[in-house]
PDB file of N, CA, C and O in Angstrom, chain B, residues numbered from 101:
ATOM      1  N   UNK B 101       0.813  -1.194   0.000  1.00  0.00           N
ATOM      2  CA  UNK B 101       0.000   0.000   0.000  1.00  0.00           C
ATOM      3  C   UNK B 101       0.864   1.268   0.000  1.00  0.00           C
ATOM      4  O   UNK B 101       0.544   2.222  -0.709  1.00  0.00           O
ATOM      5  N   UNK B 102       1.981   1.297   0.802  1.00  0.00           N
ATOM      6  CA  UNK B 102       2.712   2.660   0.664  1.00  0.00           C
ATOM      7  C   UNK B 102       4.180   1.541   0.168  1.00  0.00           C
ATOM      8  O   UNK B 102       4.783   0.535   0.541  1.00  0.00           O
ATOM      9  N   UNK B 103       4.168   2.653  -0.987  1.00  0.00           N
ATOM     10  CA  UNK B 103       5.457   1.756  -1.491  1.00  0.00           C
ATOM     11  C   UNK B 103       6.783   2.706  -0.653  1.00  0.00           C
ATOM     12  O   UNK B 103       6.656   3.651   0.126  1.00  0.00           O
ATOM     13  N   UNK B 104       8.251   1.923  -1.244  1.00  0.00           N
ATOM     14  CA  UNK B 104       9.507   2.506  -0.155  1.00  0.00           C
ATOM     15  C   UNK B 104       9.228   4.436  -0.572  1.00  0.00           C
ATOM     16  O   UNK B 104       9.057   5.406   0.167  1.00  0.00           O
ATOM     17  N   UNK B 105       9.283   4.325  -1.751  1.00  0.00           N
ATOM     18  CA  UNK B 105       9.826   6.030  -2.330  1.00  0.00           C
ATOM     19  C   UNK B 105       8.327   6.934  -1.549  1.00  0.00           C
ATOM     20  O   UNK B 105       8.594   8.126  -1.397  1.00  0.00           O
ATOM     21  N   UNK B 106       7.247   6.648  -1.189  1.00  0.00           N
ATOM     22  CA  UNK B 106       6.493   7.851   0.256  1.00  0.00           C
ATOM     23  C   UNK B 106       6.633   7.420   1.061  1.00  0.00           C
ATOM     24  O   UNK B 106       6.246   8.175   1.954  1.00  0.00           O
ATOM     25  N   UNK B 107       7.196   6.055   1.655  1.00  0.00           N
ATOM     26  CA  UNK B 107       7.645   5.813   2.812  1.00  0.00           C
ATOM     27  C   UNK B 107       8.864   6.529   3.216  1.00  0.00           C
ATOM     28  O   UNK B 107       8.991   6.938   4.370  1.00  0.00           O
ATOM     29  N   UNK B 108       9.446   6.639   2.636  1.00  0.00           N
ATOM     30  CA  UNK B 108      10.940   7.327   2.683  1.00  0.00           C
ATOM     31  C   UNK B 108      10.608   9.044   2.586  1.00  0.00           C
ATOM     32  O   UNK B 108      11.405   9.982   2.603  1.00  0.00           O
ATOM     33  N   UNK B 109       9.720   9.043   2.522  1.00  0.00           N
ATOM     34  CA  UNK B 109       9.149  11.068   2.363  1.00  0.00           C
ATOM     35  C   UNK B 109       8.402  11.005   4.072  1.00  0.00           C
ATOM     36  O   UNK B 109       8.734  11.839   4.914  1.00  0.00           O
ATOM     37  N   UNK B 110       7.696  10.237   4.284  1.00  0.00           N
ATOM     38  CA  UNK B 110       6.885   9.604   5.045  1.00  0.00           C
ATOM     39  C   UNK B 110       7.565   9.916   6.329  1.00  0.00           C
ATOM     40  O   UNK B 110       7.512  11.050   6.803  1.00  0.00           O
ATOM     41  N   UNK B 111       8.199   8.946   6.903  1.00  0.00           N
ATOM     42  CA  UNK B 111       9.044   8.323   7.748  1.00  0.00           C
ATOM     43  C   UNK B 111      10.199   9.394   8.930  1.00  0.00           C
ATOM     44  O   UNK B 111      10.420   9.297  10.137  1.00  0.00           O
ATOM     45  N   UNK B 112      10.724  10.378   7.849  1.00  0.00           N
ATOM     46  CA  UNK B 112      11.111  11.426   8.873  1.00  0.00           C
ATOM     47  C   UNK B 112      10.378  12.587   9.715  1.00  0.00           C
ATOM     48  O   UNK B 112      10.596  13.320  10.679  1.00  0.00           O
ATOM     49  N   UNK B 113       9.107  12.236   8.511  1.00  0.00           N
ATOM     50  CA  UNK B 113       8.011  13.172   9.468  1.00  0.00           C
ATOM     51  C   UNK B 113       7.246  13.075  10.860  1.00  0.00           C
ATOM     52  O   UNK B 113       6.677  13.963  11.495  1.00  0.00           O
ATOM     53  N   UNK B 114       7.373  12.012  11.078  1.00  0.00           N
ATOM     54  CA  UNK B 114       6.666  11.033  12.450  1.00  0.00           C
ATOM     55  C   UNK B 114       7.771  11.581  13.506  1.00  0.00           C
ATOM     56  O   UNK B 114       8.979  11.519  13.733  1.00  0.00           O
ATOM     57  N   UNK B 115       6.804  12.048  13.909  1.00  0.00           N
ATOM     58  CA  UNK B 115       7.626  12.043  15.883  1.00  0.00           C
ATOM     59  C   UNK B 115       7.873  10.507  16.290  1.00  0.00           C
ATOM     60  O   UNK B 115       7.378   9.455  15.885  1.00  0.00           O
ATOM     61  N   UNK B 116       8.917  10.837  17.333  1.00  0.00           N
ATOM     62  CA  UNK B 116       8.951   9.518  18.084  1.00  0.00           C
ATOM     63  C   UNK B 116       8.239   9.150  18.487  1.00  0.00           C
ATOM     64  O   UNK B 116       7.178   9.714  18.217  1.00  0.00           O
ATOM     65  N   UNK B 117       8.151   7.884  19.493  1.00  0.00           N
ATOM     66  CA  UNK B 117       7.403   7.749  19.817  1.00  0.00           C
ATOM     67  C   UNK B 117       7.929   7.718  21.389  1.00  0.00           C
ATOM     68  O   UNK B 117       9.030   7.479  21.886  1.00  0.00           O
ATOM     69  N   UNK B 118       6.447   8.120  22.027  1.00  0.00           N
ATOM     70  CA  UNK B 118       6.713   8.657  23.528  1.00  0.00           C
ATOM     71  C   UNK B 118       7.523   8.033  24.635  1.00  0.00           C
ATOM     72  O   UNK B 118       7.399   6.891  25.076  1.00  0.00           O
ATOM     73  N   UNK B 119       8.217   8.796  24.942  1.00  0.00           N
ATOM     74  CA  UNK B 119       9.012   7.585  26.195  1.00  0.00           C
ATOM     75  C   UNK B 119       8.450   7.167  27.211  1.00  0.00           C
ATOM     76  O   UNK B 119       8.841   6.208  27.876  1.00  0.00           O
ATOM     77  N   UNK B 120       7.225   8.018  27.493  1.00  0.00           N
ATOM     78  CA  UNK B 120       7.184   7.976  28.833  1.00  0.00           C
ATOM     79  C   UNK B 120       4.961   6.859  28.789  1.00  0.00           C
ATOM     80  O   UNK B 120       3.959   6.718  29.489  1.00  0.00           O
ATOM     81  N   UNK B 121       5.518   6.470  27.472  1.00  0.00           N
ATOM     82  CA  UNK B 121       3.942   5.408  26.976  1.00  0.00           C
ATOM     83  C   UNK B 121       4.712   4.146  27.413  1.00  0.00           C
ATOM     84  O   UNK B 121       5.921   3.982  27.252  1.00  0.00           O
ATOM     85  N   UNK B 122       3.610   3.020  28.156  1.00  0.00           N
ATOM     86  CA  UNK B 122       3.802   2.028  29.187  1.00  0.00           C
ATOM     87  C   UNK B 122       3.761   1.229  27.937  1.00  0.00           C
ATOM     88  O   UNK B 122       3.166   1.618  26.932  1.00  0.00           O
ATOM     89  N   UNK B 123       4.426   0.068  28.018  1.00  0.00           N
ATOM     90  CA  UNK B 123       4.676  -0.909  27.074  1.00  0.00           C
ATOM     91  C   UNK B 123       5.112  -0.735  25.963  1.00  0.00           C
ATOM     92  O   UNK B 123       5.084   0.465  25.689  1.00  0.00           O
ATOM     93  N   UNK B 124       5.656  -1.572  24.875  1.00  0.00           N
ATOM     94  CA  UNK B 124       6.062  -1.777  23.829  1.00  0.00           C
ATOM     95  C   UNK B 124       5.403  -0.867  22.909  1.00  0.00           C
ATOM     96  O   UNK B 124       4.299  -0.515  23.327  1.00  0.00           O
ATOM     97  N   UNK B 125       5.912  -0.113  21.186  1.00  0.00           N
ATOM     98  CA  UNK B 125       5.204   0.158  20.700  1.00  0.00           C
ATOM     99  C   UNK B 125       4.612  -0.611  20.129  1.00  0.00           C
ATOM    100  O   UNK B 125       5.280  -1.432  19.501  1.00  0.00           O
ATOM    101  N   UNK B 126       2.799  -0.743  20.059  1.00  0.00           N
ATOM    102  CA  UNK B 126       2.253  -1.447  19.645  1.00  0.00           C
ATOM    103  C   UNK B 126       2.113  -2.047  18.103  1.00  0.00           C
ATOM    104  O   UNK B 126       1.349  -2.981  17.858  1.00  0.00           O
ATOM    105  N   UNK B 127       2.731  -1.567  17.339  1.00  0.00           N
ATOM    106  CA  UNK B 127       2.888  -2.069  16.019  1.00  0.00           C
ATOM    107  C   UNK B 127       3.719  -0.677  15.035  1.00  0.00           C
ATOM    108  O   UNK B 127       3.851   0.501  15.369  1.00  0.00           O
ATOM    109  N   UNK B 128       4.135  -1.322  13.856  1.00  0.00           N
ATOM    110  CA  UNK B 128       5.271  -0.574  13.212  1.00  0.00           C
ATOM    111  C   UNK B 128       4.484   0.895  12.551  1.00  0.00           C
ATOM    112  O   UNK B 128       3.315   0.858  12.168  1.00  0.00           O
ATOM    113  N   UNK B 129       5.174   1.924  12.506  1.00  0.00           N
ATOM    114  CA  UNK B 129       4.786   2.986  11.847  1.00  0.00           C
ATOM    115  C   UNK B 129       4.277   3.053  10.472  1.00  0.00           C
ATOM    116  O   UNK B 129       3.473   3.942  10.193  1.00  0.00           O
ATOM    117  N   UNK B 130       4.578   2.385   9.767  1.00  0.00           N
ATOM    118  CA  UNK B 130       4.745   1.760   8.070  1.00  0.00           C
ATOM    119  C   UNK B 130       3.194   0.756   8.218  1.00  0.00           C
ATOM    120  O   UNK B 130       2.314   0.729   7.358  1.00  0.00           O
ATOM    121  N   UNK B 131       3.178   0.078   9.381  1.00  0.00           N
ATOM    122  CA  UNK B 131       2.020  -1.046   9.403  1.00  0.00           C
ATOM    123  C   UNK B 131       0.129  -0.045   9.573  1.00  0.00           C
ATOM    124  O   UNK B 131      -0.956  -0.121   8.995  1.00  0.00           O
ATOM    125  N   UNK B 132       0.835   0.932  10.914  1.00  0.00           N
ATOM    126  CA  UNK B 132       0.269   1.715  11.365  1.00  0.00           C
ATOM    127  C   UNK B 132      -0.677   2.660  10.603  1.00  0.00           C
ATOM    128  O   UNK B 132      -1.873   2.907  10.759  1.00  0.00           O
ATOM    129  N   UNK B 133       0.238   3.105   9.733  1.00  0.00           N
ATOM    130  CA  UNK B 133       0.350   4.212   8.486  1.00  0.00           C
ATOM    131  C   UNK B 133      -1.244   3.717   7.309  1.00  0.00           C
ATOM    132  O   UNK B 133      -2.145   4.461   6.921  1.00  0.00           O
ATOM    133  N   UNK B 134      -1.013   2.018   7.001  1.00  0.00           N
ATOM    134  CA  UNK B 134      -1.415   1.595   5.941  1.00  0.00           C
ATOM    135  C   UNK B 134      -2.845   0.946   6.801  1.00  0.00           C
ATOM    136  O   UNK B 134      -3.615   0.196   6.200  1.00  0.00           O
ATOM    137  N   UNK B 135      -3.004   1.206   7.783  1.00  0.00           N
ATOM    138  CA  UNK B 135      -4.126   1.015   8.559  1.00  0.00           C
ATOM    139  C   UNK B 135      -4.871   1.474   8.325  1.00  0.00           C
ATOM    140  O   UNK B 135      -5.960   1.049   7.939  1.00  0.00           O
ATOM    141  N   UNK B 136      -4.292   3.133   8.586  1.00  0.00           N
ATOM    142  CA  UNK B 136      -5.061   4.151   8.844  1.00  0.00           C
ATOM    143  C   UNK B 136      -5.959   4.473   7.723  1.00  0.00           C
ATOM    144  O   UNK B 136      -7.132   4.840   7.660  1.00  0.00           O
ATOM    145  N   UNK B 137      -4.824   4.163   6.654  1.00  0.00           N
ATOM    146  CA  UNK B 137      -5.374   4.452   4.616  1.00  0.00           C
ATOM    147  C   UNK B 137      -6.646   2.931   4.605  1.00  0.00           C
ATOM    148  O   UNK B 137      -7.808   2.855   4.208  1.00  0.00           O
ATOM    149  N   UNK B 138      -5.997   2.230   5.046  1.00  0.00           N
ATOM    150  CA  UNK B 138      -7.112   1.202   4.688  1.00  0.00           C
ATOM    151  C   UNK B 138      -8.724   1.755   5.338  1.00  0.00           C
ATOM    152  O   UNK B 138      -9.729   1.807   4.630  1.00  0.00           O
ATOM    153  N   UNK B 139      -8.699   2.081   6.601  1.00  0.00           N
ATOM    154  CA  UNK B 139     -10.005   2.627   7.377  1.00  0.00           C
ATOM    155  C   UNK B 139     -10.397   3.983   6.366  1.00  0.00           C
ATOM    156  O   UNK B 139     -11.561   4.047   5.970  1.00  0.00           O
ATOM    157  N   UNK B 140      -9.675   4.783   6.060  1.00  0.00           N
ATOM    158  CA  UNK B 140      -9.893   6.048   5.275  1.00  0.00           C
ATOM    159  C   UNK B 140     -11.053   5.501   3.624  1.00  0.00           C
ATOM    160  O   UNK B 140     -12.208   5.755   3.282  1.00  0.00           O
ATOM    161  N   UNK B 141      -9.783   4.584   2.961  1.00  0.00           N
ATOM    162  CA  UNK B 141     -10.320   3.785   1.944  1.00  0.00           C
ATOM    163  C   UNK B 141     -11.363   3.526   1.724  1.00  0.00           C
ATOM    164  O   UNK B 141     -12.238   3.988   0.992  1.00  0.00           O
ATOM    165  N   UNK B 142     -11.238   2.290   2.775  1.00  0.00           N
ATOM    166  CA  UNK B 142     -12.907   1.782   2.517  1.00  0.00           C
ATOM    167  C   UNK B 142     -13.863   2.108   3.610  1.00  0.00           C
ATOM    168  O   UNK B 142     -14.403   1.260   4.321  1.00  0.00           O
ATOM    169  N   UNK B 143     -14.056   3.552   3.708  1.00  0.00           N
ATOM    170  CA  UNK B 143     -14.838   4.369   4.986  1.00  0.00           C
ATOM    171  C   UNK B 143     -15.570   2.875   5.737  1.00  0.00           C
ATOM    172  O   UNK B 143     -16.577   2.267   5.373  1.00  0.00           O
ATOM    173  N   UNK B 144     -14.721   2.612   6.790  1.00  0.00           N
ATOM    174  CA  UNK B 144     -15.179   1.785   7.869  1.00  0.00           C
ATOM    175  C   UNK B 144     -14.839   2.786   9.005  1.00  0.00           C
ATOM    176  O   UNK B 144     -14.043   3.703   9.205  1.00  0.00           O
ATOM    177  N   UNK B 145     -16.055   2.009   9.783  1.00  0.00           N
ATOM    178  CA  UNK B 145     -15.129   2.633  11.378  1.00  0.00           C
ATOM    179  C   UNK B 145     -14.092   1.835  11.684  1.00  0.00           C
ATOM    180  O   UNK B 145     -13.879   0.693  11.275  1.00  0.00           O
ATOM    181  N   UNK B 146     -13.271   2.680  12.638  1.00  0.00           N
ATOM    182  CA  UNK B 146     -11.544   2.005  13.335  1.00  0.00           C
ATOM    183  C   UNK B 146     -12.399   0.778  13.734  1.00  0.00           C
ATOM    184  O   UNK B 146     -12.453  -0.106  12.879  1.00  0.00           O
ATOM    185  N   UNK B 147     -13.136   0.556  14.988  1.00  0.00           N
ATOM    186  CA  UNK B 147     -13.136  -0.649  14.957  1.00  0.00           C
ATOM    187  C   UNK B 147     -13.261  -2.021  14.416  1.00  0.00           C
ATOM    188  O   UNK B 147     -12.975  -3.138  14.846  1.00  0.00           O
ATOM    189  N   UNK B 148     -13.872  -1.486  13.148  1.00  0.00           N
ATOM    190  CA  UNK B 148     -13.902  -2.732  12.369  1.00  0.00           C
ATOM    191  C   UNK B 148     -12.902  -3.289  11.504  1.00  0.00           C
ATOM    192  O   UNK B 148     -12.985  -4.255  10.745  1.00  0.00           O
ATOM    193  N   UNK B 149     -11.481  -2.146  11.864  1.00  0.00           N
ATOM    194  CA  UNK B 149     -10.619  -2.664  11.000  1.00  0.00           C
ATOM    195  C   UNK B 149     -10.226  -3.662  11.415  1.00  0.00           C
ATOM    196  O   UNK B 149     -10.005  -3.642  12.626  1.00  0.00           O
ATOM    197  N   UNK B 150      -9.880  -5.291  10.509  1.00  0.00           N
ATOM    198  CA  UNK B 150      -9.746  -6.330  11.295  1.00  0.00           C
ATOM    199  C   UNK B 150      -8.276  -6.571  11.070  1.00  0.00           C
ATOM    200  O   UNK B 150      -7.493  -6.198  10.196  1.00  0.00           O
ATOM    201  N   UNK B 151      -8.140  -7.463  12.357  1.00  0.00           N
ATOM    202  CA  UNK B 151      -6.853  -7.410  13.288  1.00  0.00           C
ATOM    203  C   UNK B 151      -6.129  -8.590  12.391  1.00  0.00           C
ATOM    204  O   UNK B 151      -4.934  -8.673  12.672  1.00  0.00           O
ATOM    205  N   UNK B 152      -6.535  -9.469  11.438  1.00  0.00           N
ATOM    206  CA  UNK B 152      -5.847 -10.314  10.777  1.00  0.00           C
ATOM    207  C   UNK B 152      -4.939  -9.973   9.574  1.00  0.00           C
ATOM    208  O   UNK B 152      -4.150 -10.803   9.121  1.00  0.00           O
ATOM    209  N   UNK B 153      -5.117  -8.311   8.901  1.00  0.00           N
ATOM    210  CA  UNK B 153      -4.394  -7.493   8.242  1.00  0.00           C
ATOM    211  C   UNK B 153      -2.795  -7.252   9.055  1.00  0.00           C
ATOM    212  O   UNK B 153      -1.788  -6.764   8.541  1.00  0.00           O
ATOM    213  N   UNK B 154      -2.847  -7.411   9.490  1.00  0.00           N
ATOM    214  CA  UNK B 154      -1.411  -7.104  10.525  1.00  0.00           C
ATOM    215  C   UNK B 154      -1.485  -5.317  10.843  1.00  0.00           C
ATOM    216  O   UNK B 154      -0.497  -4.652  11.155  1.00  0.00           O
ATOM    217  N   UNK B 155      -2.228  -5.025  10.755  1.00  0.00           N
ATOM    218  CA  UNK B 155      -2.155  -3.073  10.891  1.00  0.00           C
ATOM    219  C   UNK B 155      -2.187  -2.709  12.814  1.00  0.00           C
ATOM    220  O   UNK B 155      -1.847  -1.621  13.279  1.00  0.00           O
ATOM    221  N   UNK B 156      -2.568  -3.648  13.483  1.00  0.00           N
ATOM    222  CA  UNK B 156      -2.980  -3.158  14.904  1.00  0.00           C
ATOM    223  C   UNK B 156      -4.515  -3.036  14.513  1.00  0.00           C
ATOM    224  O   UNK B 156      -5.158  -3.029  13.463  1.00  0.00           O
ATOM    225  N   UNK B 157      -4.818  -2.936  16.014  1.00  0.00           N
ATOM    226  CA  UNK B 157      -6.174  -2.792  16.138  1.00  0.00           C
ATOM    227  C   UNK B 157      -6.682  -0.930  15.375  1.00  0.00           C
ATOM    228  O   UNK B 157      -5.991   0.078  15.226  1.00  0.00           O
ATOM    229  N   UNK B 158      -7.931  -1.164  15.113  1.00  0.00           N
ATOM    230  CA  UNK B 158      -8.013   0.383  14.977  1.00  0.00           C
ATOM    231  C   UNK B 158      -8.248   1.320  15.743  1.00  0.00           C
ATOM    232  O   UNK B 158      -8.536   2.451  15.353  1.00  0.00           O
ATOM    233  N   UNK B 159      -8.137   0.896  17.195  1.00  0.00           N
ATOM    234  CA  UNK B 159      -7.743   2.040  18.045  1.00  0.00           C
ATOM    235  C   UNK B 159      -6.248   2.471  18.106  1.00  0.00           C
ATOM    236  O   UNK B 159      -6.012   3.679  18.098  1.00  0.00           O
ATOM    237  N   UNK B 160      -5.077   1.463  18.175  1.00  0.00           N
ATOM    238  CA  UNK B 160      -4.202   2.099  17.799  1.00  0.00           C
ATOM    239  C   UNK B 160      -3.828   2.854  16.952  1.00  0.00           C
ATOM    240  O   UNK B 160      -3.134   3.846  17.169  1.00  0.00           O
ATOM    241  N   UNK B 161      -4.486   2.268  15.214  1.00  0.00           N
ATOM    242  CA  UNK B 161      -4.229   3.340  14.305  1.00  0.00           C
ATOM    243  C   UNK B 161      -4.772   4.685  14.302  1.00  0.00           C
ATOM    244  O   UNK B 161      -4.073   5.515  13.721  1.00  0.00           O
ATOM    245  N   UNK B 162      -6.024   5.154  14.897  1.00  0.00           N
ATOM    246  CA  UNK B 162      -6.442   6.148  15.523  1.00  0.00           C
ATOM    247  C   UNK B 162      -5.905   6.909  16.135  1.00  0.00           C
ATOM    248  O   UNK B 162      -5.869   8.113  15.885  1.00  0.00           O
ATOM    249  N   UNK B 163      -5.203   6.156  17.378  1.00  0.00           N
ATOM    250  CA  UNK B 163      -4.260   6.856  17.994  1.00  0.00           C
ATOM    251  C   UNK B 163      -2.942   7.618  17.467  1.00  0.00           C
ATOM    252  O   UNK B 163      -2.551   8.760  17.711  1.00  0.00           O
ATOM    253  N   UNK B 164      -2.432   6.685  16.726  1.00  0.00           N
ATOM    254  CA  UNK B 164      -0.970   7.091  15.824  1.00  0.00           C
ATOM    255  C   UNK B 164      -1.710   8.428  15.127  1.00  0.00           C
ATOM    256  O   UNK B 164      -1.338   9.601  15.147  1.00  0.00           O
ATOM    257  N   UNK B 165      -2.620   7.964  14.647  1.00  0.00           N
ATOM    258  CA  UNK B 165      -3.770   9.041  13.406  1.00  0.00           C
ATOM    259  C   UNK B 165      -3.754  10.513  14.304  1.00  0.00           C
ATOM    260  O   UNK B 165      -3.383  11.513  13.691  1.00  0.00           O
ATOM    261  N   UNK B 166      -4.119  10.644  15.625  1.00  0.00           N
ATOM    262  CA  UNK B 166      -4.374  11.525  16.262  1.00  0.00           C
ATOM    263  C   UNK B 166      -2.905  12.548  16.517  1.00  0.00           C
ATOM    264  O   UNK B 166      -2.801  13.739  16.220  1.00  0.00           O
ATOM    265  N   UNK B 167      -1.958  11.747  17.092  1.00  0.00           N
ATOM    266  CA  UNK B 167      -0.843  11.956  16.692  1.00  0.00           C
ATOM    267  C   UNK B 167       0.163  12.690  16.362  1.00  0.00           C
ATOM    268  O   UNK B 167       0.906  13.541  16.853  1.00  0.00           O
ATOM    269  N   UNK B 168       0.009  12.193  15.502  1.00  0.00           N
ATOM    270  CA  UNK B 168       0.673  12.749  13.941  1.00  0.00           C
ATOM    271  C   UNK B 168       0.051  13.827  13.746  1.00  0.00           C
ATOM    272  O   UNK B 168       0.716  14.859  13.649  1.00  0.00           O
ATOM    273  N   UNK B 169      -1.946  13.900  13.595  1.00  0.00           N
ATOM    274  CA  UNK B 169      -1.987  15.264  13.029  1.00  0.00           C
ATOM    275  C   UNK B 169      -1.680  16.235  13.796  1.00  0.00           C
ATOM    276  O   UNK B 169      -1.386  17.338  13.335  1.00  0.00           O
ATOM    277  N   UNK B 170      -1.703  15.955  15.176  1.00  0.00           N
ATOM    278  CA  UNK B 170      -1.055  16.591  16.493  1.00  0.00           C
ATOM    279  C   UNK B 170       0.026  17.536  16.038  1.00  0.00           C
ATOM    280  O   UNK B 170       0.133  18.761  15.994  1.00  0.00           O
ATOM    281  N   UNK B 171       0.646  16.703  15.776  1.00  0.00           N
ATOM    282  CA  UNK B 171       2.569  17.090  15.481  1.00  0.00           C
ATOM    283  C   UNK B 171       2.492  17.699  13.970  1.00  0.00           C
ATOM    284  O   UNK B 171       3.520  18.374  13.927  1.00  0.00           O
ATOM    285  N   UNK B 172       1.866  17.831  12.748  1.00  0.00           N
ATOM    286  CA  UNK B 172       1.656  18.445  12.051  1.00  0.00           C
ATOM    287  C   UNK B 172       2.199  17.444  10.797  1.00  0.00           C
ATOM    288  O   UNK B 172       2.453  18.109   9.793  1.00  0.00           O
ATOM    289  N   UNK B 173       2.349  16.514  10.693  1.00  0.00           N
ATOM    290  CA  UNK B 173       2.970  15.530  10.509  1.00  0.00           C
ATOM    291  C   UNK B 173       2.443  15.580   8.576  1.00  0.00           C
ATOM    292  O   UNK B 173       3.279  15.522   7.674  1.00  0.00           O
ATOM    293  N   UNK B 174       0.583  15.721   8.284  1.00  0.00           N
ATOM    294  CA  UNK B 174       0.260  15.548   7.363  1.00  0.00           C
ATOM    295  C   UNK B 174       0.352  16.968   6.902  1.00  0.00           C
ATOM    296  O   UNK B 174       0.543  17.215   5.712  1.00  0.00           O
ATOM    297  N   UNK B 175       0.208  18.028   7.912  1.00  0.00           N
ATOM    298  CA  UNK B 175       0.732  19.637   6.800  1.00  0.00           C
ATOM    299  C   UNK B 175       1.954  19.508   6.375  1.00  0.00           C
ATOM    300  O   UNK B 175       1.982  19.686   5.158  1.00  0.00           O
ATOM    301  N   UNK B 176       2.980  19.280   6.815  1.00  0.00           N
ATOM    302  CA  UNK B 176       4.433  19.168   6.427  1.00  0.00           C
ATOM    303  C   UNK B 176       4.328  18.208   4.931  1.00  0.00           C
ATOM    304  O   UNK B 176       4.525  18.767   3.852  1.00  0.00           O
ATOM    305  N   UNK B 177       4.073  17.055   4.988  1.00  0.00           N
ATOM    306  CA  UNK B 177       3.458  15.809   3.769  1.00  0.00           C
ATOM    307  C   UNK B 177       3.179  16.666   3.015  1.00  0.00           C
ATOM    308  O   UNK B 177       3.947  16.791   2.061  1.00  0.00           O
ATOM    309  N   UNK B 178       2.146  17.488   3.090  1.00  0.00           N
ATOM    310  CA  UNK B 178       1.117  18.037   1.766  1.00  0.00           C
ATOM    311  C   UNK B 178       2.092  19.035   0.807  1.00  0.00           C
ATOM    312  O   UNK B 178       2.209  19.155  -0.412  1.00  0.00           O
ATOM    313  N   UNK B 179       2.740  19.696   1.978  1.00  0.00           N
ATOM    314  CA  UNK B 179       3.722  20.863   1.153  1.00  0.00           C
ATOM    315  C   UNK B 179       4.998  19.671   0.536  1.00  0.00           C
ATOM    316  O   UNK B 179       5.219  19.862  -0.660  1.00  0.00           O
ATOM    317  N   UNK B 180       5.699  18.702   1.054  1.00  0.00           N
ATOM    318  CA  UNK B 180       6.474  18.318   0.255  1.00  0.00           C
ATOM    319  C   UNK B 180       6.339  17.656  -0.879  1.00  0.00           C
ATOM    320  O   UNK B 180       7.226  17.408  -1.696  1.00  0.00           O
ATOM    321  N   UNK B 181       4.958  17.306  -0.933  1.00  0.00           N
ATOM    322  CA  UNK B 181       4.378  16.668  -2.156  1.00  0.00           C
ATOM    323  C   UNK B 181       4.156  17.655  -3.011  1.00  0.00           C
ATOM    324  O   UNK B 181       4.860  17.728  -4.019  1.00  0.00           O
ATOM    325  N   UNK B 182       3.328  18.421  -2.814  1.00  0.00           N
ATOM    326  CA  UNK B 182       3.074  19.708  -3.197  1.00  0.00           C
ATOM    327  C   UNK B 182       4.493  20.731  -4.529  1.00  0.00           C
ATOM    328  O   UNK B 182       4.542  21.234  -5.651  1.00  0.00           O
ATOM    329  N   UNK B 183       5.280  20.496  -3.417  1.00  0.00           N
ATOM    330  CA  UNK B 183       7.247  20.318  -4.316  1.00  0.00           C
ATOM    331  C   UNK B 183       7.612  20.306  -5.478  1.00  0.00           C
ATOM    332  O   UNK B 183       8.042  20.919  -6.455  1.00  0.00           O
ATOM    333  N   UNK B 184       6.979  18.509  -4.599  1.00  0.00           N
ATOM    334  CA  UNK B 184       7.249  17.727  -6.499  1.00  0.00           C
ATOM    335  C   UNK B 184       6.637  17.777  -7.021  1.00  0.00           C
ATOM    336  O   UNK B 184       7.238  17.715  -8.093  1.00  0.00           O
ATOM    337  N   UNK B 185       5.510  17.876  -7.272  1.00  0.00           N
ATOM    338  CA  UNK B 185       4.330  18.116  -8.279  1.00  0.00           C
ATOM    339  C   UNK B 185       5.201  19.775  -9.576  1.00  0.00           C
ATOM    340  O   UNK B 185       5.732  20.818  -9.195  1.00  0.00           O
ATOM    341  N   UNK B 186       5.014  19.380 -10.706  1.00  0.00           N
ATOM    342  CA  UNK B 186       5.288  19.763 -11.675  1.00  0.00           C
ATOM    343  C   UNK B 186       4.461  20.980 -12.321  1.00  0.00           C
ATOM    344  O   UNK B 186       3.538  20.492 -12.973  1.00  0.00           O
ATOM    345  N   UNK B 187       4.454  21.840 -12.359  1.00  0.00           N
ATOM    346  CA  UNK B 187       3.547  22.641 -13.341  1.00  0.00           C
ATOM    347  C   UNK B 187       3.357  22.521 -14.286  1.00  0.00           C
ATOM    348  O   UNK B 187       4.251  22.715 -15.110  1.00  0.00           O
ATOM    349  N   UNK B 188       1.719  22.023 -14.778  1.00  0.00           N
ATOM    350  CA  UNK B 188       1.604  21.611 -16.061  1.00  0.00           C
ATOM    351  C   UNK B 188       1.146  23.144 -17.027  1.00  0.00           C
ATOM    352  O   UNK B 188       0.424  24.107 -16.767  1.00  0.00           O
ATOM    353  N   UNK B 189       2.034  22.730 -18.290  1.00  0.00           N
ATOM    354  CA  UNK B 189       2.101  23.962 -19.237  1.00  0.00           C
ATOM    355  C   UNK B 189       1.810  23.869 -20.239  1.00  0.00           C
ATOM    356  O   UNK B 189       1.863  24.843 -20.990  1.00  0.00           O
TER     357      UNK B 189
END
């Protein structure tokens, strides 16, 4: 779903993740990420995203979702895409 070349645009934009959050992070940023697009996709609610996709539950991806837009994570995205995009003439 996200191939390497927006993963790699992707990937420096994400805050860490919190030090001071109890347990393990619950699943990979990249896994997380393609969760979130899948729930977006096919307008489901988080909870029904199912847990046999490997994405985390969809409260976690929610959470990551919340996040990120927190930290500004998808304004920063829009302008670097935004970049590359070409002026058509």
């Amino acid at each position: 779903m996200v191939d390497d070349d927006l993963w790699m645009l992707i990937e420096p934009l994400l805050p860490p993740w919190p030090e001071r959050s109890p347990g393990p992070r619950p699943v990979a940023d990249r896994l997380c990420l393609q969760g979130i697009l899948y729930v977006l996709h096919n307008d489901i609610a988080w909870q029904l995203l199912p847990l046999e996709l490997g994405f985390g539950s969809g409260q976690t991806c929610w959470r990551s979702l919340e996040r990120w837009q927190q930290a500004g994570v998808f304004d920063r995205l829009h302008r670097i895409l935004l970049g590359l995009v070409r002026p058509i003439m």
